[in-house]
N, CA, C and O atoms as a Tripos MOL2 file, in Angstrom:
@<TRIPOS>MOLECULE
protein
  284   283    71     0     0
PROTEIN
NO_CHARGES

@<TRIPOS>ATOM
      1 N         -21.7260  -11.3120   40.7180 N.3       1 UNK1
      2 CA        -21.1820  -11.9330   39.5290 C.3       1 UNK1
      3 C         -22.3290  -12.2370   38.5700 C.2       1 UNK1
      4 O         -23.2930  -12.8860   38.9750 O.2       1 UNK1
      5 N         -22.2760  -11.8850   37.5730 N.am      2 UNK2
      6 CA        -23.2910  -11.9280   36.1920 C.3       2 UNK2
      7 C         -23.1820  -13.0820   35.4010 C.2       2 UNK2
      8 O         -22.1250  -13.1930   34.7800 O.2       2 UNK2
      9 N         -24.0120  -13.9570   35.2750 N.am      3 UNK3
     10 CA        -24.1760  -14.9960   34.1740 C.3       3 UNK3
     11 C         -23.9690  -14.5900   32.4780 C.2       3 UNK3
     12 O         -24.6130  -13.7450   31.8560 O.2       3 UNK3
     13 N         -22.9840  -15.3750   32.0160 N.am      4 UNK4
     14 CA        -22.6300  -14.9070   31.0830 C.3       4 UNK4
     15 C         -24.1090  -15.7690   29.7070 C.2       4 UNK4
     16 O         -24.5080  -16.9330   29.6930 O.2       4 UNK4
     17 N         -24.4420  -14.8200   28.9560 N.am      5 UNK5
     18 CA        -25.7880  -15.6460   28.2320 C.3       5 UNK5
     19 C         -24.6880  -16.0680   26.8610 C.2       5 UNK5
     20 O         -23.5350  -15.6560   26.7330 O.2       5 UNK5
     21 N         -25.2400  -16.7610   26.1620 N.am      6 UNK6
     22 CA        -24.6800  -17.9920   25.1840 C.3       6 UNK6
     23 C         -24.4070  -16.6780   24.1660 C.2       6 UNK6
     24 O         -25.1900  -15.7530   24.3790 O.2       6 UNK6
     25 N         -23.5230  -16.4680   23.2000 N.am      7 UNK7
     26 CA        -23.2570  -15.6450   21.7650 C.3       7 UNK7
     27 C         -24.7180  -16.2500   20.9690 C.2       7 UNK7
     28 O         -24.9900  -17.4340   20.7700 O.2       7 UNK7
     29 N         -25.5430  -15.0330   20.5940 N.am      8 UNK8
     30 CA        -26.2600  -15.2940   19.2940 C.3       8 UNK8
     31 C         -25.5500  -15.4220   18.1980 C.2       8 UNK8
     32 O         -24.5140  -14.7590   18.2340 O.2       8 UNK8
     33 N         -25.7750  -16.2340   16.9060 N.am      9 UNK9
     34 CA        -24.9820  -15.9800   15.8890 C.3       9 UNK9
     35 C         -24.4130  -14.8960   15.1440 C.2       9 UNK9
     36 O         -23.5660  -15.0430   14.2640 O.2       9 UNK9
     37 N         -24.9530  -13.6820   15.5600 N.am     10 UNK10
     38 CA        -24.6870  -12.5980   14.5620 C.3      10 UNK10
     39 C         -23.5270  -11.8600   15.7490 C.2      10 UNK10
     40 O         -22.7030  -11.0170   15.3950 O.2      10 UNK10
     41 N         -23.6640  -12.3930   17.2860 N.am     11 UNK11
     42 CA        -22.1230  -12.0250   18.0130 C.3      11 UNK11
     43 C         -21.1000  -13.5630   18.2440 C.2      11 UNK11
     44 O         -20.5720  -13.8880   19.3070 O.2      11 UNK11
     45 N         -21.0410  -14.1840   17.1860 N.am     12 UNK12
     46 CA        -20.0950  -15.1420   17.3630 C.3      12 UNK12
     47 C         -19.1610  -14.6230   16.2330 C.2      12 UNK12
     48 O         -19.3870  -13.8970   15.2650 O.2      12 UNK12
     49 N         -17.7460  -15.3970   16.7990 N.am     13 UNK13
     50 CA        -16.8870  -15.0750   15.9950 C.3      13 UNK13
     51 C         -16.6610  -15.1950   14.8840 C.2      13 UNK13
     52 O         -17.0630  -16.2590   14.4100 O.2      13 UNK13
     53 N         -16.1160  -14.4680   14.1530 N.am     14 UNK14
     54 CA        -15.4620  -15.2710   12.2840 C.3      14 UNK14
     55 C         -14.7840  -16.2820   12.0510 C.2      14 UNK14
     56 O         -13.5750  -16.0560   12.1080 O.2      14 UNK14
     57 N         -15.0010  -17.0910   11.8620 N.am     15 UNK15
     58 CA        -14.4590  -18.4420   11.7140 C.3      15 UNK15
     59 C         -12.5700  -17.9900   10.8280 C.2      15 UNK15
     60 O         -11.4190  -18.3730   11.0360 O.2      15 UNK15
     61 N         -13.1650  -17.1140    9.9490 N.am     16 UNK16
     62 CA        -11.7930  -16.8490    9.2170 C.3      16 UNK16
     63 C         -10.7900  -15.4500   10.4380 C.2      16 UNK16
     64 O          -9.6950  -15.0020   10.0990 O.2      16 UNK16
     65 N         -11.3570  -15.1120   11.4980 N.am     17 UNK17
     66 CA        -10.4980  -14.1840   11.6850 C.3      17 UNK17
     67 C          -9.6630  -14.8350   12.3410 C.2      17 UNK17
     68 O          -8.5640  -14.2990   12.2010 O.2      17 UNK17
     69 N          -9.5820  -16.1640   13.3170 N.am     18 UNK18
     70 CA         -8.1000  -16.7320   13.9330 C.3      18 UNK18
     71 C          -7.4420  -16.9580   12.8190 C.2      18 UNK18
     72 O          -6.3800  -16.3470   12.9420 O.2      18 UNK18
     73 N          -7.4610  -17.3320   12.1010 N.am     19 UNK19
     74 CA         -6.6260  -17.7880   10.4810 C.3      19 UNK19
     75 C          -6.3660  -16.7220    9.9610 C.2      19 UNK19
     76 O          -5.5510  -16.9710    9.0730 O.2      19 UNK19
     77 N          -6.6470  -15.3250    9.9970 N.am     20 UNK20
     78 CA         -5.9590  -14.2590    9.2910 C.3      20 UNK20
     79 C          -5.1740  -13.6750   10.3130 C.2      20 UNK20
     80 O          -4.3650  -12.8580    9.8740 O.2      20 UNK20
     81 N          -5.1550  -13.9010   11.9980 N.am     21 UNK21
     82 CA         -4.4160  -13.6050   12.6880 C.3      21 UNK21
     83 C          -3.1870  -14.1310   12.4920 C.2      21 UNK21
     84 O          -2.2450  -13.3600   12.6720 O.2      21 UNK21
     85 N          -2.9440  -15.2620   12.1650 N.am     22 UNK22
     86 CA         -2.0140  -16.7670   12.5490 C.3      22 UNK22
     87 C          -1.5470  -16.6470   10.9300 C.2      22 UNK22
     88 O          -0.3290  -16.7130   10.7600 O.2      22 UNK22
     89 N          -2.3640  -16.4810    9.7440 N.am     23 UNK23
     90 CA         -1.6240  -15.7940    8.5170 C.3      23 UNK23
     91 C          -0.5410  -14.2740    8.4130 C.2      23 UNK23
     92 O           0.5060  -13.9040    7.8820 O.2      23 UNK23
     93 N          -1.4850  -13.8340    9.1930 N.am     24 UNK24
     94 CA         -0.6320  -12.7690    9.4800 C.3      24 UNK24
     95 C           0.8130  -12.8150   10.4600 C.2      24 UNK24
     96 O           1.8820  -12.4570    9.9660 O.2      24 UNK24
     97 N           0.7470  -13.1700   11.5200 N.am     25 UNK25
     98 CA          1.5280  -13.5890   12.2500 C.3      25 UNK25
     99 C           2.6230  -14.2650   11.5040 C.2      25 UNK25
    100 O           3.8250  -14.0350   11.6420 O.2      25 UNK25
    101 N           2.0140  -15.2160   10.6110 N.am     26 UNK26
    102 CA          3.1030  -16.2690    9.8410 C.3      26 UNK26
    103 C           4.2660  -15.5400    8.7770 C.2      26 UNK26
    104 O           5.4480  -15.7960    8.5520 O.2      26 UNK26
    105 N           3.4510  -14.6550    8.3230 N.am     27 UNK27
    106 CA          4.1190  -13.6690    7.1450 C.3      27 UNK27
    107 C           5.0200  -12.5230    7.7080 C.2      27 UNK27
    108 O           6.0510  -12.3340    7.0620 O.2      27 UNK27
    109 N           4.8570  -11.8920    8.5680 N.am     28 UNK28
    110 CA          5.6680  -11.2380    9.6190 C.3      28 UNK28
    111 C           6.6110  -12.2270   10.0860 C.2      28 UNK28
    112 O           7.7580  -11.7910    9.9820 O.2      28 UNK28
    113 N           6.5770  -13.0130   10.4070 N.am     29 UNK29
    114 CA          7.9260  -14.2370   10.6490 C.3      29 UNK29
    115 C           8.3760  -14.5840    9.8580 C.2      29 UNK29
    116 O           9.5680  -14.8160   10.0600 O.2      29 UNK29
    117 N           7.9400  -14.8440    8.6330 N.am     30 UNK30
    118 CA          8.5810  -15.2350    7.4720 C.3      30 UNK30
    119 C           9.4950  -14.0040    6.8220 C.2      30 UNK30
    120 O          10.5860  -14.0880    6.2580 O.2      30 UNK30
    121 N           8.5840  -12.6980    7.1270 N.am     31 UNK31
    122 CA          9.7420  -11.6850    6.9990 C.3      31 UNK31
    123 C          10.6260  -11.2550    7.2210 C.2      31 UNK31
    124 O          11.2940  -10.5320    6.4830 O.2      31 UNK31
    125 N          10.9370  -11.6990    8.6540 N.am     32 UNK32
    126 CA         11.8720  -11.5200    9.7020 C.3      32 UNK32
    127 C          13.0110  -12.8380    9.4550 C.2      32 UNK32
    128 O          14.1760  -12.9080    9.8480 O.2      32 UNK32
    129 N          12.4980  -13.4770    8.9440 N.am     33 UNK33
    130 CA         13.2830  -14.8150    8.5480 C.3      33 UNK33
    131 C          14.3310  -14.2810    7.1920 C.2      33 UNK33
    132 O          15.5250  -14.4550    6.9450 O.2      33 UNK33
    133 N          13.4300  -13.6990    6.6300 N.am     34 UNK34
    134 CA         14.2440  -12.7130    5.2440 C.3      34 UNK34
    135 C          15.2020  -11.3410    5.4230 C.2      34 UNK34
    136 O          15.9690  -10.7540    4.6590 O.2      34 UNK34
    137 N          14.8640  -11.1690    6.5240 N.am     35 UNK35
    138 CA         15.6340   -9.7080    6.6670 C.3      35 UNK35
    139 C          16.6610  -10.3890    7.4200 C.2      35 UNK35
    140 O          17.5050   -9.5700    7.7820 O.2      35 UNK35
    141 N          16.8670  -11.3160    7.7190 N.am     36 UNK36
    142 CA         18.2060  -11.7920    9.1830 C.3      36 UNK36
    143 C          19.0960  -12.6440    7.7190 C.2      36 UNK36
    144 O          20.3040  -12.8380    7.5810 O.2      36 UNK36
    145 N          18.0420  -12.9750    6.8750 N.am     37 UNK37
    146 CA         18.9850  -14.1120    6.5180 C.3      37 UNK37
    147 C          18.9750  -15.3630    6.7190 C.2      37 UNK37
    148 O          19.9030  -16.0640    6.3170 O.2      37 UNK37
    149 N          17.8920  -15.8770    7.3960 N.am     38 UNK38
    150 CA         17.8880  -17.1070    7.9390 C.3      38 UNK38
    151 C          16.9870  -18.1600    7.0260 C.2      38 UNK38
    152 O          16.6860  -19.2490    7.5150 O.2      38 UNK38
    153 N          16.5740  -17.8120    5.7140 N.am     39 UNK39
    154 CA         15.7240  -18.3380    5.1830 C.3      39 UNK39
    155 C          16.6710  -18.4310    3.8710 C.2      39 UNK39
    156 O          17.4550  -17.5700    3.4710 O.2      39 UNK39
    157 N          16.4430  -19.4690    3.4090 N.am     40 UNK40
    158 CA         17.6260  -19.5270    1.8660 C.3      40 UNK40
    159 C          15.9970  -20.1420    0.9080 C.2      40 UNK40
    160 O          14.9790  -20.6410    1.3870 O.2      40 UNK40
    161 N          16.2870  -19.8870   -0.3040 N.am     41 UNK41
    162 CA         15.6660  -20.6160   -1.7890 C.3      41 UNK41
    163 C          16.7340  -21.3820   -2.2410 C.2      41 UNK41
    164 O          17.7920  -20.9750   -2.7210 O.2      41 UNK41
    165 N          16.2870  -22.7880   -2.0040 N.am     42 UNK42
    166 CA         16.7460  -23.9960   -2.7670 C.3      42 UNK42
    167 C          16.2880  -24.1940   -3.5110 C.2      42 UNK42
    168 O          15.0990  -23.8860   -3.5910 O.2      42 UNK42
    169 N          17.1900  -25.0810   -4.9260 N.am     43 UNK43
    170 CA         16.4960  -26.0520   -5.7130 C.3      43 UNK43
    171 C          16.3190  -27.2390   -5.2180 C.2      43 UNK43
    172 O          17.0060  -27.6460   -4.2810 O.2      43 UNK43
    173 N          15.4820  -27.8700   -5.7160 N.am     44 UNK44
    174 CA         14.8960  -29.6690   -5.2800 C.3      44 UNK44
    175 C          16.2720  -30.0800   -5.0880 C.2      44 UNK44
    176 O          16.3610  -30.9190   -4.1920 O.2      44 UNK44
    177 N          17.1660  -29.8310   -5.5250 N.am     45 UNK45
    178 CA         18.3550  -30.6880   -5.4150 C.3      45 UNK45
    179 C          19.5850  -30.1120   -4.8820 C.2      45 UNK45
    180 O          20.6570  -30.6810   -5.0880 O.2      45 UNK45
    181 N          19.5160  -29.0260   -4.2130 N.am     46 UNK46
    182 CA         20.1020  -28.4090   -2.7180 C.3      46 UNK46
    183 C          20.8160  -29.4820   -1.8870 C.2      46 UNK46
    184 O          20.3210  -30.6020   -2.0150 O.2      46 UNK46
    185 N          21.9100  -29.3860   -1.0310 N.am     47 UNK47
    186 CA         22.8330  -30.0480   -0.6960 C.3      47 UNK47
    187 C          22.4510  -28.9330    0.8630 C.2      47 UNK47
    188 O          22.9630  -27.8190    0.9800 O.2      47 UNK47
    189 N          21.4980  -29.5240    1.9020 N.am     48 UNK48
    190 CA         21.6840  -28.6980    2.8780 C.3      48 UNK48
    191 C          22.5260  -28.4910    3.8550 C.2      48 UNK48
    192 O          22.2490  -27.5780    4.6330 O.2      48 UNK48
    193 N          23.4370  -29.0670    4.0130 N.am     49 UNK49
    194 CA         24.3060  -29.4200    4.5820 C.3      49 UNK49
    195 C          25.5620  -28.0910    4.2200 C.2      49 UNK49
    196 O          26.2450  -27.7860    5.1970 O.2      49 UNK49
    197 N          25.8100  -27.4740    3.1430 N.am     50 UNK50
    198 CA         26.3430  -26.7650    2.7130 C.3      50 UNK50
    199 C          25.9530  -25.5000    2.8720 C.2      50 UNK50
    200 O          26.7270  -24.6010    2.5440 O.2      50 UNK50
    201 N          24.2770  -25.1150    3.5760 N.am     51 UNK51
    202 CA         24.1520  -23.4530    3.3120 C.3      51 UNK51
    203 C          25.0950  -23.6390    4.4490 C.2      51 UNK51
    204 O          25.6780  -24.6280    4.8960 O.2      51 UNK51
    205 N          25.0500  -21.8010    4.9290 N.am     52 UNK52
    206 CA         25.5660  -20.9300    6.1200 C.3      52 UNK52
    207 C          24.9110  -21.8190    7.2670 C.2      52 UNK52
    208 O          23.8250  -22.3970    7.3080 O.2      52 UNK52
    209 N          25.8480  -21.7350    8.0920 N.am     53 UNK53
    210 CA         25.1760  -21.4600    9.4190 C.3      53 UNK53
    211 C          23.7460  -20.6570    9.6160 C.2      53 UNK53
    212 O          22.6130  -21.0920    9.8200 O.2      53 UNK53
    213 N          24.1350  -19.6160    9.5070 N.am     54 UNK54
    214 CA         22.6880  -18.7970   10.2360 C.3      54 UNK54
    215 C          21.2620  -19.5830    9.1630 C.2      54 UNK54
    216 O          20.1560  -19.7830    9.6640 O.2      54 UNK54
    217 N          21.5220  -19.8700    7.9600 N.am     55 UNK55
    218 CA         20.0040  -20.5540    7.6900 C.3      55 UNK55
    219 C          19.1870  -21.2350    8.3980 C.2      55 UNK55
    220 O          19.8640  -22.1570    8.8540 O.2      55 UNK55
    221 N          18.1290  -21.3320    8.7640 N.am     56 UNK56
    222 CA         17.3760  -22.1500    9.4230 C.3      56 UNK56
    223 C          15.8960  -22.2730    9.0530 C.2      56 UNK56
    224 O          14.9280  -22.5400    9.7650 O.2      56 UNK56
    225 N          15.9600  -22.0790    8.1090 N.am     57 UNK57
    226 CA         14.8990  -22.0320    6.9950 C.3      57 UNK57
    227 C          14.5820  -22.4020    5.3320 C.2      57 UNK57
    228 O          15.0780  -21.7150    4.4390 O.2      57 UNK57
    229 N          14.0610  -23.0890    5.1670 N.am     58 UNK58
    230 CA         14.4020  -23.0260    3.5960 C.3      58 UNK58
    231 C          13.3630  -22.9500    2.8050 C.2      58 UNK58
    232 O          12.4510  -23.3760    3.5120 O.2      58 UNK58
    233 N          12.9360  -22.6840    1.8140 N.am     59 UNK59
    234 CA         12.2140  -21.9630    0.6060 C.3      59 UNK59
    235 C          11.7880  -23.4470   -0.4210 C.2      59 UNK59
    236 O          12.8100  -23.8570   -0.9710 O.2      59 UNK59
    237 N          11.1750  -23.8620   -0.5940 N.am     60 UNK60
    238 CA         11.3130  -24.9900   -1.6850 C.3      60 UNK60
    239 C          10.8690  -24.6610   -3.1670 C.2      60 UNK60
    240 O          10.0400  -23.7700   -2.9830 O.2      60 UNK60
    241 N          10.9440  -24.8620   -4.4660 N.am     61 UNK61
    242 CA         10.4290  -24.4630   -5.3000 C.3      61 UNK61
    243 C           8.9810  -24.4240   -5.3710 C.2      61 UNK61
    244 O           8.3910  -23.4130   -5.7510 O.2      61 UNK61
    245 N           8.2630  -25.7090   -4.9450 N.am     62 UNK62
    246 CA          6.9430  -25.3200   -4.6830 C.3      62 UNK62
    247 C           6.4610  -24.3860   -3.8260 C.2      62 UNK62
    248 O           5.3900  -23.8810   -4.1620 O.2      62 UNK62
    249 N           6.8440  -24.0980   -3.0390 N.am     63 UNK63
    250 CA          6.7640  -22.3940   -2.2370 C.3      63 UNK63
    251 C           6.9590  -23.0160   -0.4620 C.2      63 UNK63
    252 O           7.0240  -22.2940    0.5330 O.2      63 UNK63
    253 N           7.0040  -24.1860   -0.4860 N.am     64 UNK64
    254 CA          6.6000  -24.9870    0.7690 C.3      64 UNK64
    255 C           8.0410  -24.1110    1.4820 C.2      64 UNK64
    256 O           8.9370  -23.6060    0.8060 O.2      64 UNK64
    257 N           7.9640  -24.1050    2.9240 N.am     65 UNK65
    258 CA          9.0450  -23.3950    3.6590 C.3      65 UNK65
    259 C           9.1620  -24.9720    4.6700 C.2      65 UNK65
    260 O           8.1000  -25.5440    4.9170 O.2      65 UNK65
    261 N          10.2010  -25.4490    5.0840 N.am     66 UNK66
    262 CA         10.8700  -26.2940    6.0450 C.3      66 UNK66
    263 C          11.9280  -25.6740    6.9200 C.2      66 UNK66
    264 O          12.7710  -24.8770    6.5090 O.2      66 UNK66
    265 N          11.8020  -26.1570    8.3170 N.am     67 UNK67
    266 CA         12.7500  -25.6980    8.9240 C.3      67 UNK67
    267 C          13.9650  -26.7820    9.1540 C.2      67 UNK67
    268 O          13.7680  -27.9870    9.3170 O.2      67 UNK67
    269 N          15.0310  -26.2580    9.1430 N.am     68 UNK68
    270 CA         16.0420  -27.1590    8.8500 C.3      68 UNK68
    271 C          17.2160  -27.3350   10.1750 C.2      68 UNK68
    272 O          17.4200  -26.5640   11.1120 O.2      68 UNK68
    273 N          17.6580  -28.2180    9.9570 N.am     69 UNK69
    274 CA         18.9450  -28.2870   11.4090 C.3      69 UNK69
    275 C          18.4920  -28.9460   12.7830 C.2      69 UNK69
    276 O          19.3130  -29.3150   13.6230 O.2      69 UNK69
    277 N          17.3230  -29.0440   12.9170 N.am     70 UNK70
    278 CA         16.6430  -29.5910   14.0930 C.3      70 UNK70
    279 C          16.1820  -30.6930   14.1830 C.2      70 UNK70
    280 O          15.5710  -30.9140   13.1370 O.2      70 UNK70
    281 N          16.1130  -31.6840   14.9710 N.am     71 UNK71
    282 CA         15.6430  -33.0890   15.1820 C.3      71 UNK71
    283 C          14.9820  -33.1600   16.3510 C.2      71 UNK71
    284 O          14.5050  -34.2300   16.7270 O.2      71 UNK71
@<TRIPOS>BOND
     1     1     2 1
     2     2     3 1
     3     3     4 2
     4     3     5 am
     5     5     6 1
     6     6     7 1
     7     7     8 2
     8     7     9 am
     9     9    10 1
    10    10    11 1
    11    11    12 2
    12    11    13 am
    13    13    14 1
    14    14    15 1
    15    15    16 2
    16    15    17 am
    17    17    18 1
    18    18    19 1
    19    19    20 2
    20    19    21 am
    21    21    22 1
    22    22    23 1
    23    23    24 2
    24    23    25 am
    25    25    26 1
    26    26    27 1
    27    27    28 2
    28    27    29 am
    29    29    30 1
    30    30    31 1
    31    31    32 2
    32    31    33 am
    33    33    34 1
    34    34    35 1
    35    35    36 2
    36    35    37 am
    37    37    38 1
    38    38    39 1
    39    39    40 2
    40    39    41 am
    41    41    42 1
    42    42    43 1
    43    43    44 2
    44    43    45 am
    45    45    46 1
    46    46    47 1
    47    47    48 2
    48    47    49 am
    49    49    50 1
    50    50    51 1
    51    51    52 2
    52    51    53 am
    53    53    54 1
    54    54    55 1
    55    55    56 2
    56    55    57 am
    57    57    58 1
    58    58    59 1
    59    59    60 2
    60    59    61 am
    61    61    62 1
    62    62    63 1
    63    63    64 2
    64    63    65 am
    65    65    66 1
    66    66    67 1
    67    67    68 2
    68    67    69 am
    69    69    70 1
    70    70    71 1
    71    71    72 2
    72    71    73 am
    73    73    74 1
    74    74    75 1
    75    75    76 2
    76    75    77 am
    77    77    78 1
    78    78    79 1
    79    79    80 2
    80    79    81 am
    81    81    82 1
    82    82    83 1
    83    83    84 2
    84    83    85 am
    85    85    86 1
    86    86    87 1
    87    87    88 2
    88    87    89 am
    89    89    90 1
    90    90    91 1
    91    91    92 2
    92    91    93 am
    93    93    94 1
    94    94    95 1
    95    95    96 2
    96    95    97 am
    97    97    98 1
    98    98    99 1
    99    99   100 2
   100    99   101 am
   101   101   102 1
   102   102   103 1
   103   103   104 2
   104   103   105 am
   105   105   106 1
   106   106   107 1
   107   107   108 2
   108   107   109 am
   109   109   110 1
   110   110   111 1
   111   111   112 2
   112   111   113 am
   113   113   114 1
   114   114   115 1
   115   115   116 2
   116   115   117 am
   117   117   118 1
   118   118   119 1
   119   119   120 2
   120   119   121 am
   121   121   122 1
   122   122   123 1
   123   123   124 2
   124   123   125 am
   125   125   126 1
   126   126   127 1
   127   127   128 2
   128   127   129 am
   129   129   130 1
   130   130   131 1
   131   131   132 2
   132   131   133 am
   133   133   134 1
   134   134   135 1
   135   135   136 2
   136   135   137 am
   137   137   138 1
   138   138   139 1
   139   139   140 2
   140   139   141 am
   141   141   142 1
   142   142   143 1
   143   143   144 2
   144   143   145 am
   145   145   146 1
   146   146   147 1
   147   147   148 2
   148   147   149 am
   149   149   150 1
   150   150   151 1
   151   151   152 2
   152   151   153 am
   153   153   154 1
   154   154   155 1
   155   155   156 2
   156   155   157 am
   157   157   158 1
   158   158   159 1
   159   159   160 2
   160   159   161 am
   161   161   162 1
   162   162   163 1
   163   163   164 2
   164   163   165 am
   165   165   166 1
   166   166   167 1
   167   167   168 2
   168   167   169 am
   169   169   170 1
   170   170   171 1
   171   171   172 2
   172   171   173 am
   173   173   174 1
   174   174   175 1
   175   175   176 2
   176   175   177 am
   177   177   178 1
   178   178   179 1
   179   179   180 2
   180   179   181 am
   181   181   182 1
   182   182   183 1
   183   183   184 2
   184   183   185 am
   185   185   186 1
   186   186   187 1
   187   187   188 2
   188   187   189 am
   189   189   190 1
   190   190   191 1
   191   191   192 2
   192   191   193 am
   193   193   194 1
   194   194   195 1
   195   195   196 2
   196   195   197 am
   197   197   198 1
   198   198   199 1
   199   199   200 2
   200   199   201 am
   201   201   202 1
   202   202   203 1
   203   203   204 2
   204   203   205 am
   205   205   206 1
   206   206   207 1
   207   207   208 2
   208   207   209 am
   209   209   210 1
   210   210   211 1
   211   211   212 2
   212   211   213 am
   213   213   214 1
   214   214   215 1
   215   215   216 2
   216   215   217 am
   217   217   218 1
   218   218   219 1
   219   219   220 2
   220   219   221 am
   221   221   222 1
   222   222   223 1
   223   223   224 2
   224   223   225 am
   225   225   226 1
   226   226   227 1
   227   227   228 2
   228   227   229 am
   229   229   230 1
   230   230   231 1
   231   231   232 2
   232   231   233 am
   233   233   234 1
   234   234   235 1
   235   235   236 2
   236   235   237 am
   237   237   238 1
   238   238   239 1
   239   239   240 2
   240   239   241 am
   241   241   242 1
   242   242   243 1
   243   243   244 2
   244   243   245 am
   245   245   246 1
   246   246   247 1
   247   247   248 2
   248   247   249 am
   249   249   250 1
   250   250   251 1
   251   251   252 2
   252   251   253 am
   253   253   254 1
   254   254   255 1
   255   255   256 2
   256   255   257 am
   257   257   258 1
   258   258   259 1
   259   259   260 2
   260   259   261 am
   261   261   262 1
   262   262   263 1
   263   263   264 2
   264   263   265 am
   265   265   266 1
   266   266   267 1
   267   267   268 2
   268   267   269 am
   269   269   270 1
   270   270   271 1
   271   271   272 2
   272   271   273 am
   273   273   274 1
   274   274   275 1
   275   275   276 2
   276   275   277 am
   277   277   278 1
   278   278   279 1
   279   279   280 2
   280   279   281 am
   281   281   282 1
   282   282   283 1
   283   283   284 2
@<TRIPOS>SUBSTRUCTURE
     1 UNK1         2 RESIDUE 1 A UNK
     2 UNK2         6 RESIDUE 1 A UNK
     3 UNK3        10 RESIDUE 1 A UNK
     4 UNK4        14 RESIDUE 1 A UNK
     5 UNK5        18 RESIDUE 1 A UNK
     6 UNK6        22 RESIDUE 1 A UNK
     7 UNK7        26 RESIDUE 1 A UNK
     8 UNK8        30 RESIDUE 1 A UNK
     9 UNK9        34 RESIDUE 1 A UNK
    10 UNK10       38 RESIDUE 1 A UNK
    11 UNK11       42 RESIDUE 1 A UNK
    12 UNK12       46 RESIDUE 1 A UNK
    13 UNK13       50 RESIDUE 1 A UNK
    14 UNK14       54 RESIDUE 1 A UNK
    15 UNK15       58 RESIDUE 1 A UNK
    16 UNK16       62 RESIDUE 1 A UNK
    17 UNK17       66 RESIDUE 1 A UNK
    18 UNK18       70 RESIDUE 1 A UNK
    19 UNK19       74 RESIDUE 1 A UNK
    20 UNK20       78 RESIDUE 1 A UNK
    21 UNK21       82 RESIDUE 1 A UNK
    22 UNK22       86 RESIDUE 1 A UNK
    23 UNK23       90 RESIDUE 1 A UNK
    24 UNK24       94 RESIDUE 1 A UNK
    25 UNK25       98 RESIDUE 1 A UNK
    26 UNK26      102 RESIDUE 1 A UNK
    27 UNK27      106 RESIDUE 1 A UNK
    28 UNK28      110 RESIDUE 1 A UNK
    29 UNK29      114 RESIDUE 1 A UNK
    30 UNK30      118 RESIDUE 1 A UNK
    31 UNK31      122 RESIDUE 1 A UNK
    32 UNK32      126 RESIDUE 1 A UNK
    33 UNK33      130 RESIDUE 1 A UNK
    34 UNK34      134 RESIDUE 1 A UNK
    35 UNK35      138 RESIDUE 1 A UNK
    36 UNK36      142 RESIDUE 1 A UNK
    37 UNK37      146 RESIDUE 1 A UNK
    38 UNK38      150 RESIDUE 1 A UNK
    39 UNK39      154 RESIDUE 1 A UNK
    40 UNK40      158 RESIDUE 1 A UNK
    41 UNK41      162 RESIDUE 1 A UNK
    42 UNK42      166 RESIDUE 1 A UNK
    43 UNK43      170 RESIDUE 1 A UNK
    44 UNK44      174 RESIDUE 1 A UNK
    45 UNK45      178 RESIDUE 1 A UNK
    46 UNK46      182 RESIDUE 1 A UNK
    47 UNK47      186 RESIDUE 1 A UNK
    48 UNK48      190 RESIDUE 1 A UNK
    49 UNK49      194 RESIDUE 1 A UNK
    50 UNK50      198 RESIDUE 1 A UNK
    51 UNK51      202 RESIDUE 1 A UNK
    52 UNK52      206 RESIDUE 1 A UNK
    53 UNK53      210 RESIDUE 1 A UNK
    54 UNK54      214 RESIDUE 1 A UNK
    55 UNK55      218 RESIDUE 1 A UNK
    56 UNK56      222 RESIDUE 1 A UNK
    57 UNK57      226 RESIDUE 1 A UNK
    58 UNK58      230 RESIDUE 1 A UNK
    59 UNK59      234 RESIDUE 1 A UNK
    60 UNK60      238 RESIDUE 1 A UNK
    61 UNK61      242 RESIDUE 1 A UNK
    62 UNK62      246 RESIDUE 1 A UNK
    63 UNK63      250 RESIDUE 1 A UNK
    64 UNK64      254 RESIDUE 1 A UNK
    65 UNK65      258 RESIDUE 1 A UNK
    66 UNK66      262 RESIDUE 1 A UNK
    67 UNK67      266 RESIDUE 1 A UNK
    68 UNK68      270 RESIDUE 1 A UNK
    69 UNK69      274 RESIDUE 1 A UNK
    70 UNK70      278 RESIDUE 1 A UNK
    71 UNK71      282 RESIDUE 1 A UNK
């Protein structure tokens, strides 16, 4: 069994590549959220109680996404 030696800096990781994984990841779900239907665009003054069933997502005008129906 081989001792593993410490990462020099120039083999350590990218600080930004878990965050473009997990961006990525996020946007692919968010797409999939759009193609089912499960994601609606509200206005600030949306009555949630009234979308569909299948929503479980919502859109806010500031771009913010909430998931909805769950406690």
């Amino acid at each position: 069994m081989s001792k593993r030696r410490p990462a020099s800096p120039d083999e350590s990781p990218s600080p930004d590549a878990p965050r473009s994984e997990e961006a990525e990841e996020a946007r692919l779900f968010y797409e999939r959220l759009e193609q089912t239907g499960q994601i609606a665009d509200i206005k600030s003054d949306a009555e949630l109680p009234h979308l569909p069933s299948r929503v479980t997502h919502v859109r806010r005008p500031d771009g913010t996404i909430q998931r909805i129906g769950f406690s």
